[in-house]
PQR file with spaces between the fields and no chain letter, atoms N, CA, C, O and H, PARSE charges and radii, in Angstrom:
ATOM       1  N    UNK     1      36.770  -27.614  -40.296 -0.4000 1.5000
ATOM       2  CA   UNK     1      37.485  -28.767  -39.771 -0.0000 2.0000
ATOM       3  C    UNK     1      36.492  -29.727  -39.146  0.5500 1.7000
ATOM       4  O    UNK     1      35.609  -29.194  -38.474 -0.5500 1.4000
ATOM       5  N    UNK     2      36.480  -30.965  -39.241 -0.4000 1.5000
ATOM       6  CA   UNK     2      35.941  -31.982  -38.771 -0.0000 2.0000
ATOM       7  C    UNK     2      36.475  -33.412  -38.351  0.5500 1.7000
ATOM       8  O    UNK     2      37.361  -33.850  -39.084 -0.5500 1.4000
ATOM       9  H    UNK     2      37.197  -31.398  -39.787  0.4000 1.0000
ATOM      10  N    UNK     3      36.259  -33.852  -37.769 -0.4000 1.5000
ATOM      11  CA   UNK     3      37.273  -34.912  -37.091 -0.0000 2.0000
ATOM      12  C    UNK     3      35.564  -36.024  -37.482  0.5500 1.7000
ATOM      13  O    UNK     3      34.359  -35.850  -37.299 -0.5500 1.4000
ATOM      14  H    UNK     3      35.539  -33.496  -37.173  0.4000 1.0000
ATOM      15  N    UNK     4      36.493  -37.192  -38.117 -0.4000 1.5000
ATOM      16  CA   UNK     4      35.226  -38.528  -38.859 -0.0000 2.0000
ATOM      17  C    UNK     4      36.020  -39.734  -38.999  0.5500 1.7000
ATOM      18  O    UNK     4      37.199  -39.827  -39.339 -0.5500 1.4000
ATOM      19  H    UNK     4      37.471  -37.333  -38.265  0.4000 1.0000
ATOM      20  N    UNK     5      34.949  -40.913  -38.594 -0.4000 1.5000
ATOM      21  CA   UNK     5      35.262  -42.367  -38.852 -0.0000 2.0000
ATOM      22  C    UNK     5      35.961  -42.743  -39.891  0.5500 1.7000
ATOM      23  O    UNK     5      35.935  -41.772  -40.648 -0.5500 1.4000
ATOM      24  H    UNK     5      33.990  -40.837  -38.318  0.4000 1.0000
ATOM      25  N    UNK     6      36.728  -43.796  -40.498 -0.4000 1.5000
ATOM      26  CA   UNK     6      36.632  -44.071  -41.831 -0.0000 2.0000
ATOM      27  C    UNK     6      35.964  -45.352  -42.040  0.5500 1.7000
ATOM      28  O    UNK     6      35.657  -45.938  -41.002 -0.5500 1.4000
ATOM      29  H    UNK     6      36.749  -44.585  -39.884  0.4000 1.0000
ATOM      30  N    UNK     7      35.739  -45.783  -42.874 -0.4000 1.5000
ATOM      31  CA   UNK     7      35.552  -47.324  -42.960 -0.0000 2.0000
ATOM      32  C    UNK     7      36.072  -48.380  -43.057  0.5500 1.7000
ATOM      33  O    UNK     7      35.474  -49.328  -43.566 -0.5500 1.4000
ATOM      34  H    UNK     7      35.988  -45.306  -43.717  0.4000 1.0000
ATOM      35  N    UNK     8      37.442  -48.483  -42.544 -0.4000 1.5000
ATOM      36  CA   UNK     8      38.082  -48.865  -42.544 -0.0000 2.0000
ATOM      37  C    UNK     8      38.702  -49.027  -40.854  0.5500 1.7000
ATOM      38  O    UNK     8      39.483  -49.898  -40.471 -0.5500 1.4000
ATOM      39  H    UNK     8      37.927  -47.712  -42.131  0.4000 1.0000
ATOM      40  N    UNK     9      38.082  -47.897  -40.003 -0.4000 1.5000
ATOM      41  CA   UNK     9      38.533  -47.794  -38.427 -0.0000 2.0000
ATOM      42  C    UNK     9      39.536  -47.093  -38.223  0.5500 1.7000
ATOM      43  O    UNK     9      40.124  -47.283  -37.158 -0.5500 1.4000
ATOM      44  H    UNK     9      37.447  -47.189  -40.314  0.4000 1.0000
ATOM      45  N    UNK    10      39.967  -46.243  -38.996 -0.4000 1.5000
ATOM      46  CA   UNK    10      40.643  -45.527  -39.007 -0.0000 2.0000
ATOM      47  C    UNK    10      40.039  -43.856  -38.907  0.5500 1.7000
ATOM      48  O    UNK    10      39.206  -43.517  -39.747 -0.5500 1.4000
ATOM      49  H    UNK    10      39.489  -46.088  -39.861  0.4000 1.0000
ATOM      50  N    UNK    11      40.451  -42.954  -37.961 -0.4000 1.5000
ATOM      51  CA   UNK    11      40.226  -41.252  -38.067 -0.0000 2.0000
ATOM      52  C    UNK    11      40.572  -40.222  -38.872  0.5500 1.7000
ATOM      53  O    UNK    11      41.698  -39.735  -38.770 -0.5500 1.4000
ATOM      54  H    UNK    11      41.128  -43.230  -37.279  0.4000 1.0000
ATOM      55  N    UNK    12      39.793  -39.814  -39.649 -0.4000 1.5000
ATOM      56  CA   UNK    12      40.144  -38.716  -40.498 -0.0000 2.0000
ATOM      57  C    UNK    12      39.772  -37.428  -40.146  0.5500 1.7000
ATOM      58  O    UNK    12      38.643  -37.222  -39.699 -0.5500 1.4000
ATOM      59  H    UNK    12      38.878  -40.209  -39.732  0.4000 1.0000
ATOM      60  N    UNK    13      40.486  -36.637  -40.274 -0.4000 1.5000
ATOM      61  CA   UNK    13      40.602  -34.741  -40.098 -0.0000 2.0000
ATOM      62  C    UNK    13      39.956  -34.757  -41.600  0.5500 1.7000
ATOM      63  O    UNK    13      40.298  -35.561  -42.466 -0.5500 1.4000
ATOM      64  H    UNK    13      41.402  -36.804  -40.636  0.4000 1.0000
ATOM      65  N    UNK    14      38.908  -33.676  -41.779 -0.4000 1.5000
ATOM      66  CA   UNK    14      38.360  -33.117  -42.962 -0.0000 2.0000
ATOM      67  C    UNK    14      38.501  -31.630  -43.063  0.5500 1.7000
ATOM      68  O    UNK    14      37.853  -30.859  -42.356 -0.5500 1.4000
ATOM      69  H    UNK    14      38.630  -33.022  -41.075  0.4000 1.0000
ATOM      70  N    UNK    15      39.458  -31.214  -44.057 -0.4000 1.5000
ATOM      71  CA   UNK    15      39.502  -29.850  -43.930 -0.0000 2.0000
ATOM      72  C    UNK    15      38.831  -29.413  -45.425  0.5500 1.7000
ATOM      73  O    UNK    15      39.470  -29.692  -46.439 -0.5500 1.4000
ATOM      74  H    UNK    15      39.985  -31.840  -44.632  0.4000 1.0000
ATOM      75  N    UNK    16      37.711  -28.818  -45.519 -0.4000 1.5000
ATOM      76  CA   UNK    16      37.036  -28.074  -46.123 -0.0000 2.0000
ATOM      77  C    UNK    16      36.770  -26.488  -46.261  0.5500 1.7000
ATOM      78  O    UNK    16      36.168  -25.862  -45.389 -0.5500 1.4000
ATOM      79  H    UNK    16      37.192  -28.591  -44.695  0.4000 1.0000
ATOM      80  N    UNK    17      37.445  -25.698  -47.833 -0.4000 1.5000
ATOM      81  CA   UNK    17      37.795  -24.259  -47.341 -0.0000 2.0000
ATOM      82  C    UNK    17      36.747  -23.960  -48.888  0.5500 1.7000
ATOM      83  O    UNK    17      36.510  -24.806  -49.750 -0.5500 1.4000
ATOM      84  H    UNK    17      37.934  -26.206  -48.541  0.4000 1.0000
ATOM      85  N    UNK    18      36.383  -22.873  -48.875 -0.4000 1.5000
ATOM      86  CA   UNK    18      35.887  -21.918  -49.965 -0.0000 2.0000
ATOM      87  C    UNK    18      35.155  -20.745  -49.869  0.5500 1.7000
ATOM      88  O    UNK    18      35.079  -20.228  -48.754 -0.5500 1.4000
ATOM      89  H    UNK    18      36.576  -22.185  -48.175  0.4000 1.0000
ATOM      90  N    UNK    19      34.713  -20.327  -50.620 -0.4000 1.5000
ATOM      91  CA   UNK    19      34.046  -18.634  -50.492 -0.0000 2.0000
ATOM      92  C    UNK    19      32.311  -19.429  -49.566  0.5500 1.7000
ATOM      93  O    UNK    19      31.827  -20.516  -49.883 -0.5500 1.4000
ATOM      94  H    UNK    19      34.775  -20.747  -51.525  0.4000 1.0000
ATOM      95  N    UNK    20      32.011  -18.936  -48.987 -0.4000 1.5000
ATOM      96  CA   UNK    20      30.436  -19.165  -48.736 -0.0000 2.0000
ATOM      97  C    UNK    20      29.474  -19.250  -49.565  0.5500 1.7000
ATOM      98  O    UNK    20      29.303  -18.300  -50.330 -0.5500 1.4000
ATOM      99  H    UNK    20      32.404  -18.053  -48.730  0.4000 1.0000
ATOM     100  N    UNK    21      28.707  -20.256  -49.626 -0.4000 1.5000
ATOM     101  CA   UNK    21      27.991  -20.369  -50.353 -0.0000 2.0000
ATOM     102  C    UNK    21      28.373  -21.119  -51.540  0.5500 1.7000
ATOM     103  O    UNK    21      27.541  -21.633  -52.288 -0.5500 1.4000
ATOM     104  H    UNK    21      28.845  -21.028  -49.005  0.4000 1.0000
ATOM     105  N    UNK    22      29.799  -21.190  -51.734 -0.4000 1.5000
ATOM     106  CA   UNK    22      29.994  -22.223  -52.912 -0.0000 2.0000
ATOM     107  C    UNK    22      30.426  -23.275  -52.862  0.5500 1.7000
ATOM     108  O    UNK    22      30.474  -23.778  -51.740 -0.5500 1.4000
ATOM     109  H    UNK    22      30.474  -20.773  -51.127  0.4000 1.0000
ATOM     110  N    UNK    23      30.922  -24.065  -54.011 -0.4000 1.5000
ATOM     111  CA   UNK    23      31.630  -24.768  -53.373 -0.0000 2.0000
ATOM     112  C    UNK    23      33.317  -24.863  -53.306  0.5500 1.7000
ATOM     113  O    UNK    23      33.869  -24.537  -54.357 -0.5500 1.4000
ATOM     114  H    UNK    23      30.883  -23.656  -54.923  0.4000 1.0000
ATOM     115  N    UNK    24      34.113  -25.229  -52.307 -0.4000 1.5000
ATOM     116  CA   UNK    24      35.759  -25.012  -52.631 -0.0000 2.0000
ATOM     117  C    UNK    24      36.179  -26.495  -52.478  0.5500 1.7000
ATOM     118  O    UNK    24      35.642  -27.511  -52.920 -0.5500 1.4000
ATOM     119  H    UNK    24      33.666  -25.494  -51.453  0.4000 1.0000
ATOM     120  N    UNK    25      37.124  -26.353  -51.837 -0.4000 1.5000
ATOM     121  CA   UNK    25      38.104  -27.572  -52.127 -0.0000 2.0000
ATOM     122  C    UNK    25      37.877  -28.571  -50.154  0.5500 1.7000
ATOM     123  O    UNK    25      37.677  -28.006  -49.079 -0.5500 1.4000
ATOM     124  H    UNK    25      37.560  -25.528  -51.478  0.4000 1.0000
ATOM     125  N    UNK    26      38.016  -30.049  -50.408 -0.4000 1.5000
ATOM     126  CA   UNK    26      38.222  -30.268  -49.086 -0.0000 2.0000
ATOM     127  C    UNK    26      39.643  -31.449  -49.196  0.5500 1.7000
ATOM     128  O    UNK    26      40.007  -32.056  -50.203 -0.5500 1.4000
ATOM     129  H    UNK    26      38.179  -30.507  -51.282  0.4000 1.0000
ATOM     130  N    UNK    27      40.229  -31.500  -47.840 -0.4000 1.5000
ATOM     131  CA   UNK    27      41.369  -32.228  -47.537 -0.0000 2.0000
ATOM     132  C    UNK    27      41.141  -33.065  -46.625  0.5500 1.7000
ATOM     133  O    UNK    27      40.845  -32.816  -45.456 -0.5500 1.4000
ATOM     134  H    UNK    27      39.933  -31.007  -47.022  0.4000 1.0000
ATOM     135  N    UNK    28      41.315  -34.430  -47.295 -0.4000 1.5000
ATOM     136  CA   UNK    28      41.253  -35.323  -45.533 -0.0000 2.0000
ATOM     137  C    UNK    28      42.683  -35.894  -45.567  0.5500 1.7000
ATOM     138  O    UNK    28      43.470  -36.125  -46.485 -0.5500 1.4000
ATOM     139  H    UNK    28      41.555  -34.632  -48.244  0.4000 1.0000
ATOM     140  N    UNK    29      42.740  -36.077  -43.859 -0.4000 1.5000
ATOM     141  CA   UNK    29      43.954  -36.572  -43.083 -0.0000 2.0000
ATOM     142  C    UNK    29      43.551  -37.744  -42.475  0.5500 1.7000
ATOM     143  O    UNK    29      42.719  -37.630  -41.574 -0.5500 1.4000
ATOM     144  H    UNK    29      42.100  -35.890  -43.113  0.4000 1.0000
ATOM     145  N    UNK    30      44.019  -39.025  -42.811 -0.4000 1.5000
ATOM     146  CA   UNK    30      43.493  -40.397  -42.278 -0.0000 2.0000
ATOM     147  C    UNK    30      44.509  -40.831  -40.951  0.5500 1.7000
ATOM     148  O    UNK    30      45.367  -41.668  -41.230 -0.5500 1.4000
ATOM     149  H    UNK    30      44.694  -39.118  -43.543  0.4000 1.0000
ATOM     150  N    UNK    31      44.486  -40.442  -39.854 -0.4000 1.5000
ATOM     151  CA   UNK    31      45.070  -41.370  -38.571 -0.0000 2.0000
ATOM     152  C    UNK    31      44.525  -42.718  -37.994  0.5500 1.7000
ATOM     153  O    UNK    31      43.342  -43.032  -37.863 -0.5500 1.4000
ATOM     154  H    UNK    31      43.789  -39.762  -39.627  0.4000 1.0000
ATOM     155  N    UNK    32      45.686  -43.481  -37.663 -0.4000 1.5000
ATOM     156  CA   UNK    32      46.074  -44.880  -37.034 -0.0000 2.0000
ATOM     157  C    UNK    32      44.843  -44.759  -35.911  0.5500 1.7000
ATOM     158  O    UNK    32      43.869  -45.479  -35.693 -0.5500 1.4000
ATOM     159  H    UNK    32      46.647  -43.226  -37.769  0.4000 1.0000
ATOM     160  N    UNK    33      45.331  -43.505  -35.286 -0.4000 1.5000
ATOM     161  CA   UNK    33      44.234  -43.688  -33.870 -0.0000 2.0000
ATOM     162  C    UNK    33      43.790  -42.074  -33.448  0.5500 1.7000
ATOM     163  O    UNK    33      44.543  -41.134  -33.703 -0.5500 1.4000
ATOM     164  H    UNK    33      46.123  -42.920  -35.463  0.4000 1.0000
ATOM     165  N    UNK    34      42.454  -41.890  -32.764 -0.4000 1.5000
ATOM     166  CA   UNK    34      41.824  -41.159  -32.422 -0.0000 2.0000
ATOM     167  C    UNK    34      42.529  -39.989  -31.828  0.5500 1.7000
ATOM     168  O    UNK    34      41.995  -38.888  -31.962 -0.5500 1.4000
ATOM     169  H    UNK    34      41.842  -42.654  -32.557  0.4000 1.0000
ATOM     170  N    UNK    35      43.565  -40.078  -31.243 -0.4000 1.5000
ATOM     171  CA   UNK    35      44.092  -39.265  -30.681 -0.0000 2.0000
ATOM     172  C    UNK    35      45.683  -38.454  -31.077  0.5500 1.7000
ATOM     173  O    UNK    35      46.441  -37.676  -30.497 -0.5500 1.4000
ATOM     174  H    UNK    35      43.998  -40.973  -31.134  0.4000 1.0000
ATOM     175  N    UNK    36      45.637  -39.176  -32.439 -0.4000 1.5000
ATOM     176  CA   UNK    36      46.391  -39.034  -33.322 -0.0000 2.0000
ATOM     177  C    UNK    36      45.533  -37.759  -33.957  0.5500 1.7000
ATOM     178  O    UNK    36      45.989  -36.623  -33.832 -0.5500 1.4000
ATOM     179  H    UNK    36      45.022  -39.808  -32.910  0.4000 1.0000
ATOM     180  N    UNK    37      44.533  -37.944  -34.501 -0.4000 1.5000
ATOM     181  CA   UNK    37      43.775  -36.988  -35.311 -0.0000 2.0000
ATOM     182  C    UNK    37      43.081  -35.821  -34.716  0.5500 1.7000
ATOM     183  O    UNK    37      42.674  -34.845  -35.347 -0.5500 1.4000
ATOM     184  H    UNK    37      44.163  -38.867  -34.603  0.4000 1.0000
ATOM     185  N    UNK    38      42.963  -36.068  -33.116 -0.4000 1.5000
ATOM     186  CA   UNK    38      42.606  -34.898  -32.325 -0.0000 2.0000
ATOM     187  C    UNK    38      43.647  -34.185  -32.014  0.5500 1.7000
ATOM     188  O    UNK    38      43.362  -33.010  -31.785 -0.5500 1.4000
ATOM     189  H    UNK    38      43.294  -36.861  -32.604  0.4000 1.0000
ATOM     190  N    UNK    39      45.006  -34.517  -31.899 -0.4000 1.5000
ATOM     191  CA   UNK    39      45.892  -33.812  -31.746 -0.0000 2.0000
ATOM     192  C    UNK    39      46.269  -32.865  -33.205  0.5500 1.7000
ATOM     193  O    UNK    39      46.662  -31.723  -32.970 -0.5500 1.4000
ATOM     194  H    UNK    39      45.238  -35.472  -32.085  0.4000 1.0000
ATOM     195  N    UNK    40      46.181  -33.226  -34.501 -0.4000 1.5000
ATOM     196  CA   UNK    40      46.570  -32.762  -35.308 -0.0000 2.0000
ATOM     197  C    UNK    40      45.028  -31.528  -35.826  0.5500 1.7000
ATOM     198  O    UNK    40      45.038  -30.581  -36.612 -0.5500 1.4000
ATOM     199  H    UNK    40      45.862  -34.155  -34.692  0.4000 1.0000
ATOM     200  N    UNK    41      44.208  -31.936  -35.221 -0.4000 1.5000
ATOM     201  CA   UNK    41      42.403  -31.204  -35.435 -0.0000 2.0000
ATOM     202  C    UNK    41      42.908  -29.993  -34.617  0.5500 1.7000
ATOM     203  O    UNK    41      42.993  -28.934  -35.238 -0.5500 1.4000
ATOM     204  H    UNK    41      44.200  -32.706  -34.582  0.4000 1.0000
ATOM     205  N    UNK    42      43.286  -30.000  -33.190 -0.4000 1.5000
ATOM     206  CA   UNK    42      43.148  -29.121  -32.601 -0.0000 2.0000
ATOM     207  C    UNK    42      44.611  -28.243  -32.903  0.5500 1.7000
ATOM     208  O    UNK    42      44.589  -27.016  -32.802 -0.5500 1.4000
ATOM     209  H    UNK    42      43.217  -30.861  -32.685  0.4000 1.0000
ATOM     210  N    UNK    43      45.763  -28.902  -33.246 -0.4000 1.5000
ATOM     211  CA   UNK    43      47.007  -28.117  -34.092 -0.0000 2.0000
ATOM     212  C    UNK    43      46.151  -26.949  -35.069  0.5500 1.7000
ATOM     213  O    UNK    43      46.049  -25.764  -34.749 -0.5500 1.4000
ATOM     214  H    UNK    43      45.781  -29.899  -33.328  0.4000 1.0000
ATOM     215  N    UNK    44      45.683  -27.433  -36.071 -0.4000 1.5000
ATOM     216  CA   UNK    44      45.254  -26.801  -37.020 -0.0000 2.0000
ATOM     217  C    UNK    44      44.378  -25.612  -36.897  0.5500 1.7000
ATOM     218  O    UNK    44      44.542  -24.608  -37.590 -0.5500 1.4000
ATOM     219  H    UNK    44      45.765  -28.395  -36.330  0.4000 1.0000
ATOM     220  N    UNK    45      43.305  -25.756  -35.870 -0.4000 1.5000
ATOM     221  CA   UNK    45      42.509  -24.795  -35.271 -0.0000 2.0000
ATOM     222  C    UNK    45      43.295  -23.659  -34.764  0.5500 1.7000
ATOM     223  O    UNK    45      43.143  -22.462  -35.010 -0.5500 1.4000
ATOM     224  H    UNK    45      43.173  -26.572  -35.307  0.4000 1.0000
ATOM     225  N    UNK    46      44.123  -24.216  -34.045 -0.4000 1.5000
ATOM     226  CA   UNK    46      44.797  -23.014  -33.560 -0.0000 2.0000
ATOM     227  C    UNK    46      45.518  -22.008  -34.612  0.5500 1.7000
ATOM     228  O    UNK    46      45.240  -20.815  -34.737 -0.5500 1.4000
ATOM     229  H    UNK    46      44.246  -25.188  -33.845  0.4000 1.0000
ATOM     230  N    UNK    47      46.420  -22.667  -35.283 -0.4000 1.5000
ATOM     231  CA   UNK    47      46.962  -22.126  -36.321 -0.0000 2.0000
ATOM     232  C    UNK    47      46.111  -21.091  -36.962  0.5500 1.7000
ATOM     233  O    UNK    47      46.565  -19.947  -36.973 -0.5500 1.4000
ATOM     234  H    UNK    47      46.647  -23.635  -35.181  0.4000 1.0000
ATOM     235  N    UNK    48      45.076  -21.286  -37.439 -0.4000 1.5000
ATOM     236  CA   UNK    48      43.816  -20.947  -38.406 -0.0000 2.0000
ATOM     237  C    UNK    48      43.002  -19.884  -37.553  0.5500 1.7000
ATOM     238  O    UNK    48      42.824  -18.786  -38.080 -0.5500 1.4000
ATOM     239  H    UNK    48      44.707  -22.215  -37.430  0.4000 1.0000
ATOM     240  N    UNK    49      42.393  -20.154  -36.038 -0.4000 1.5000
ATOM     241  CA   UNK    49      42.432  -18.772  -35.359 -0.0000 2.0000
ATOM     242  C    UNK    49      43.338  -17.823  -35.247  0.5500 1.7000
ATOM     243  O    UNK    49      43.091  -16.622  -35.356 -0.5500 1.4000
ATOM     244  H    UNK    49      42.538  -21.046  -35.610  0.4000 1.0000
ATOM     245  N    UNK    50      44.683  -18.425  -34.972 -0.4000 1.5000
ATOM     246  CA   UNK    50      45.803  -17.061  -34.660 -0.0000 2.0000
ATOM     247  C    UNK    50      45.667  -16.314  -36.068  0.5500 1.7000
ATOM     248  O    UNK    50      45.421  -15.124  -35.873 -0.5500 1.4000
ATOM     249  H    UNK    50      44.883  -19.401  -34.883  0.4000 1.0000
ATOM     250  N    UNK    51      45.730  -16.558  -37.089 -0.4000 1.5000
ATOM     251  CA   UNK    51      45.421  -15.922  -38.398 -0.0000 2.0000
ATOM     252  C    UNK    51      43.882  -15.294  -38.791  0.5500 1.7000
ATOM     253  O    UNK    51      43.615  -14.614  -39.782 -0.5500 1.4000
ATOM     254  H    UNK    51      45.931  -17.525  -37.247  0.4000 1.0000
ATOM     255  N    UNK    52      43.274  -15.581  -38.082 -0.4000 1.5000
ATOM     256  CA   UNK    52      42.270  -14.316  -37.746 -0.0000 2.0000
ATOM     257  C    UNK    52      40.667  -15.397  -38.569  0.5500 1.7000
ATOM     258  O    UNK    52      39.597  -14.813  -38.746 -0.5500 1.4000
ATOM     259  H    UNK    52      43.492  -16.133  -37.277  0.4000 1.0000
ATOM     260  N    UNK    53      40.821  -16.813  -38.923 -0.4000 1.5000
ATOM     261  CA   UNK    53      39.883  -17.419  -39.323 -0.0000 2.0000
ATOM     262  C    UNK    53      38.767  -17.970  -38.294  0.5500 1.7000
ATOM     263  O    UNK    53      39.242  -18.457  -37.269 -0.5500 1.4000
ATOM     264  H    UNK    53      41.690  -17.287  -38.780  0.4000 1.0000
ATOM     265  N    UNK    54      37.238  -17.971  -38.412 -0.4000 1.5000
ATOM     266  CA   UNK    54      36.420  -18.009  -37.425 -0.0000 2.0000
ATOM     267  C    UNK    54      35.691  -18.979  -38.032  0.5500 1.7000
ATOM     268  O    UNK    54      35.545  -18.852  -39.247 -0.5500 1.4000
ATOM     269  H    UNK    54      36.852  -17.575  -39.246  0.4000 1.0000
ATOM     270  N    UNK    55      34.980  -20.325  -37.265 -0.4000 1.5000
ATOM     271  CA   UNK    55      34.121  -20.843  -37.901 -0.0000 2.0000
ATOM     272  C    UNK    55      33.285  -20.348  -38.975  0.5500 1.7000
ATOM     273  O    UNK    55      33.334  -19.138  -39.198 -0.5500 1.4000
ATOM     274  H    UNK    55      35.099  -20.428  -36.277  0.4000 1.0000
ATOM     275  N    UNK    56      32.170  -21.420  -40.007 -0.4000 1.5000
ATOM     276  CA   UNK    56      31.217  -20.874  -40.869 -0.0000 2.0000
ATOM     277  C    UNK    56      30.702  -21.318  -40.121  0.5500 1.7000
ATOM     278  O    UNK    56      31.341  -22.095  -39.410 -0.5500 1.4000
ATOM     279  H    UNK    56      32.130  -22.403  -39.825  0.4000 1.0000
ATOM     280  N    UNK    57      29.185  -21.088  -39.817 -0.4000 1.5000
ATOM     281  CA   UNK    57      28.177  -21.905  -39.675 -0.0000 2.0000
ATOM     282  C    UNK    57      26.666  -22.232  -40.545  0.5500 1.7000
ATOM     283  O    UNK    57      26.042  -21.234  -40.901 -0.5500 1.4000
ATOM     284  H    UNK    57      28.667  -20.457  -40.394  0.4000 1.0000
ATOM     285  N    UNK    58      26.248  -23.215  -40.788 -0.4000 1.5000
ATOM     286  CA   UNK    58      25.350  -23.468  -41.797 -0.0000 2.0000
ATOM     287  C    UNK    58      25.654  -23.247  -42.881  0.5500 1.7000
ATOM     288  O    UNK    58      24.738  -22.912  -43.632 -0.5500 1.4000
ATOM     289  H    UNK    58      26.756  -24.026  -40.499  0.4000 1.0000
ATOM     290  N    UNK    59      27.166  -23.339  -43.493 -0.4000 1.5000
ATOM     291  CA   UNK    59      27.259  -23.513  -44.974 -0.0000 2.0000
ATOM     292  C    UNK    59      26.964  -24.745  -45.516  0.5500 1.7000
ATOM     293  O    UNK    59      26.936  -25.877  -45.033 -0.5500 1.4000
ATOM     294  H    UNK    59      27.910  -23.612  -42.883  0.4000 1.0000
ATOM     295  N    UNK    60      26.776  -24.357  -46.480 -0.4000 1.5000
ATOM     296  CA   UNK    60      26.039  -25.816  -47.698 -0.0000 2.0000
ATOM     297  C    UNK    60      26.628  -25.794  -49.239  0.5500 1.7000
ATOM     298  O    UNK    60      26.425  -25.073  -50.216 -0.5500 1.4000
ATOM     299  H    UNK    60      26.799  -23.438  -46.873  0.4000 1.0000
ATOM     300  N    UNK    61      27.315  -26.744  -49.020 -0.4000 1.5000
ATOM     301  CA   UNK    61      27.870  -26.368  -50.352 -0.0000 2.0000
ATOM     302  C    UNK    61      27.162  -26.668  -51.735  0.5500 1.7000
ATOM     303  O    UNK    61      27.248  -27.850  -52.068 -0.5500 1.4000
ATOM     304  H    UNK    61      27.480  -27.331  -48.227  0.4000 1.0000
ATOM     305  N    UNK    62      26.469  -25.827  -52.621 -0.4000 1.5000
ATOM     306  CA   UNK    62      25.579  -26.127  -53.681 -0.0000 2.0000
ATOM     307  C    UNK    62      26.321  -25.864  -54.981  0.5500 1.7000
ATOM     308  O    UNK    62      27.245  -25.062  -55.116 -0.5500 1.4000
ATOM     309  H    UNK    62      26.399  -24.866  -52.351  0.4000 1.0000
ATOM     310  N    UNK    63      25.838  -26.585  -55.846 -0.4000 1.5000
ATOM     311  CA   UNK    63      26.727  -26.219  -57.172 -0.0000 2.0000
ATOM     312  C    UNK    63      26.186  -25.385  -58.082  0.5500 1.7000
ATOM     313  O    UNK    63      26.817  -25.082  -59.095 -0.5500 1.4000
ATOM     314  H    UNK    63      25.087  -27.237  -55.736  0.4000 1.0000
């Protein structure tokens, strides 16, 4: 999960899922305003811990 600018001035949620090391699929969510998209960033986190999911860290997605 990542919370990012658009170019446009608008906030997007980036949800990016796959096996490690490869590459999988990503989803963005574009909000009106910042706190629109932190509320729905930190929804999702939670959800995704209670189900037993833990950050990656230093994945890279290569093809």
């Amino acid at each position: 999960l990542a919370i990012e600018p658009t170019l446009f001035g608008e906030t997007a949620v980036v949800r990016s899922w796959g096996r490690i090391g490869k590459c999988g699929g990503e989803r963005t969510d574009v909000f009106g305003t910042e706190q629109e998209a932190v509320a729905h960033f930190l929804d999702l986190a939670r959800r995704k811990h209670r189900k037993g999911y833990r950050p990656a860290r230093g994945c890279v997605c290569r093809p």
